[in-house]
N, C-alpha and C positions, 0 to 999 in steps of 0.2 A: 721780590718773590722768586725771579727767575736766578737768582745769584743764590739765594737759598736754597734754592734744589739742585744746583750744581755745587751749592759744597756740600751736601747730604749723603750723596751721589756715593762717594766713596767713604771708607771707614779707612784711619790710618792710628800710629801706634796702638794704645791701650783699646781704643775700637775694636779692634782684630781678637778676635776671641777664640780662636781655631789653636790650635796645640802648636803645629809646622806650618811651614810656607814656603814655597819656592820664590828665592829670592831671583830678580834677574838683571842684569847689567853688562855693562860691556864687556866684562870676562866673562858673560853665560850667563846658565840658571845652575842656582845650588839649592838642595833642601835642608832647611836647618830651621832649630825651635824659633819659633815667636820672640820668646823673652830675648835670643841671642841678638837677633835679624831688630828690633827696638830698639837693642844697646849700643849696637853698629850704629844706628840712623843719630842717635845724642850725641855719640864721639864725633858723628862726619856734621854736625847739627843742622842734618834733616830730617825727615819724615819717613816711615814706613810707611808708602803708601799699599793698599791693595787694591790694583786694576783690574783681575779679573775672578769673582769672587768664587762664580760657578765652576772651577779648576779645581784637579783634587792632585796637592792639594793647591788650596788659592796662589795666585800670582801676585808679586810685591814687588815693590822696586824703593827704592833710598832715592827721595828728591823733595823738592824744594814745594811745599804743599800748593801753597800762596802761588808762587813762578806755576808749576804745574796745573792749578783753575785756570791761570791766563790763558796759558798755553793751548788749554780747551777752548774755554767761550772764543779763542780769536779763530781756532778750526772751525769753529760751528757757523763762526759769522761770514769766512770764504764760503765755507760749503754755500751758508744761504745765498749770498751775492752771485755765486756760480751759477744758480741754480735758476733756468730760465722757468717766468711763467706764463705757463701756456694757457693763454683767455679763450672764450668760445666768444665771437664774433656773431651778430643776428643780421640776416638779408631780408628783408621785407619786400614779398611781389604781390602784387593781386594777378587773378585769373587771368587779366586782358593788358596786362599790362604794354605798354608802347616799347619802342624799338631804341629810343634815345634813352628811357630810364632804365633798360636794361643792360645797357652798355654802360652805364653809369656807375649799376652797381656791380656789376661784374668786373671792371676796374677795382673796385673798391675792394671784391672778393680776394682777386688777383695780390693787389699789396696786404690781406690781412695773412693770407697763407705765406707767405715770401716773408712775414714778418714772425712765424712760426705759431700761429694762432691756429685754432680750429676756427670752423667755420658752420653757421647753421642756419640757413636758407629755408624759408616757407612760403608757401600761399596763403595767404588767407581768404577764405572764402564767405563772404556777407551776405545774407539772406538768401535769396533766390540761384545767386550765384556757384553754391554746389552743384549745380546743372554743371557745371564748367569743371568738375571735377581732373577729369580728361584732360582737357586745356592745361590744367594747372601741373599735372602731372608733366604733360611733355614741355611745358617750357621748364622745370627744374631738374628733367634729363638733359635738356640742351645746355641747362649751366655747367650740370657735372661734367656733359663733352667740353666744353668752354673752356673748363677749369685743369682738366686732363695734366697740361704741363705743371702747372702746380700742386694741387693736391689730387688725394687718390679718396675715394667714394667709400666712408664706412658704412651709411645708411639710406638705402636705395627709397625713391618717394614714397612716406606711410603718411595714408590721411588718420589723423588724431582727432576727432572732433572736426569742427571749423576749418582747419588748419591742418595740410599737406607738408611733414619736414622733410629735409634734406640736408644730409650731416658731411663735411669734406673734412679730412685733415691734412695738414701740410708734409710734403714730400720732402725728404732731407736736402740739405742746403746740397748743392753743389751737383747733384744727381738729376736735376731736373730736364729730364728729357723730350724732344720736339715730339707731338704728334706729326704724323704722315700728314696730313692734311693743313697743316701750318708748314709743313718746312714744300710741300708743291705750292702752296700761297704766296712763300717767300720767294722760291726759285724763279715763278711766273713771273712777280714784282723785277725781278733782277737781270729777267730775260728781255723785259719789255724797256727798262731802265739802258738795257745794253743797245736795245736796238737806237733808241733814242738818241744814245751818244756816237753810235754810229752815222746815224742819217744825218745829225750834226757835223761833223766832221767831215762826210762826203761836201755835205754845202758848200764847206768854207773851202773847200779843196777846189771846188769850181769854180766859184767866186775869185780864186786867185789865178786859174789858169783861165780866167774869162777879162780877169782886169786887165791886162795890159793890149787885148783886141779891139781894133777898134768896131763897137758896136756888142762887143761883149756883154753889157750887161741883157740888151735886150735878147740874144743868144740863149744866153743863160735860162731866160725867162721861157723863153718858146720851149728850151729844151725841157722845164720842170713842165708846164703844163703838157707834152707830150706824155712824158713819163706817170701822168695823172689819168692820163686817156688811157694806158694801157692799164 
């Protein structure tokens, strides 16, 4: 059915019903009768096609009808391959939900965006539980801060019924930039990291200038437990 509507698609020789036509090819466009621009395509034994019908007047071109469908369906079939698609992704919380399941799914948010997906986060709120409305509300502003580096926030918490959404979509590849408050988290991590390989290193440094004394080691020892007192 789909091969039949792409050869419908266009009308060529005796199809073309129009008087002129601008033919066009690698020497240019020229305007000349139908009948002429048909006679051309039999001696060269191709086709008069017309590609663009809504042209005044229409556009034609001398080619290969058959080569020319392929030609098509194989552009249409890149295009579709090219063509990323973009799924909406569901996050399921309740009102009270715990500390381990939210880190859970927040990972899971985390690679649906990076993978170019939308994202769409709710509460659900079960019986009595709309009392929690509140609640429900601020933990899926905490996910959209959460989320900050990777997507950007189209629909801010709306309670629908039962159920509080929350809509993210993903930030373009390559753009994705630290918030403040992760890149002081990391710095801290690397400050504390730094001092660690430091205080190591002084160790061994003593350690070596204590080894060859004799009584050294226990030296050493008085000297850290001092250093502890202070």
């Amino acid at each position: 059915m789909k091969n039949d509507t792409m050869k419908f698609r266009y009308r060529i020789n005796e199809q073309i019903r129009v008087r002129e036509i601008r033919l066009v090819g690698e020497g240019g466009a020229t305007v000349l009768p139908t009948r002429q621009a048909i006679n051309m395509a039999r001696e060269q034994g191709v086709d008069l096609v017309e590609i663009s019908p809504n042209a005044q007047p229409p556009v034609c071109r001398l080619i290969d009808y058959q080569k020319f469908l392929y030609q098509q369906k194989k552009h249409q079939k890149e295009l579709k391959t090219k063509q990323v698609k973009v799924e909406i992704k569901e996050i399921r919380f309740g009102p009270q939900t715990d500390e381990h399941d939210y880190q859970f799914k927040l990972k899971h948010a985390e690679e649906f965006l990076e993978e170019g997906n939308r994202v769409r986060a709710y509460v659900f709120f079960r019986g009595r539980s709309i009392l929690f409305k509140e609640q429900g509300e601020v933990l899926l502003l905490r996910f959209a801060n959460d989320l900050e580096d990777y997507g950007k926030v189209q629909q801010m918490p709306k309670l629908e019924g039962k159920k509080m959404f929350l809509y993210l979509a993903p930030k373009k590849v390559g753009i994705i930039k630290k918030s403040q408050q992760k890149r002081d988290r990391e710095n801290a991590e690397a400050a504390v990291k730094a001092a660690a390989a430091a205080a190591k290193k002084e160790t061994a440094e003593k350690k070596g200038l204590f080894a060859n004394v004799k009584g050294g080691e226990e030296a050493l020892k008085k000297l850290e437990e001092d250093h502890k007192e202070e």
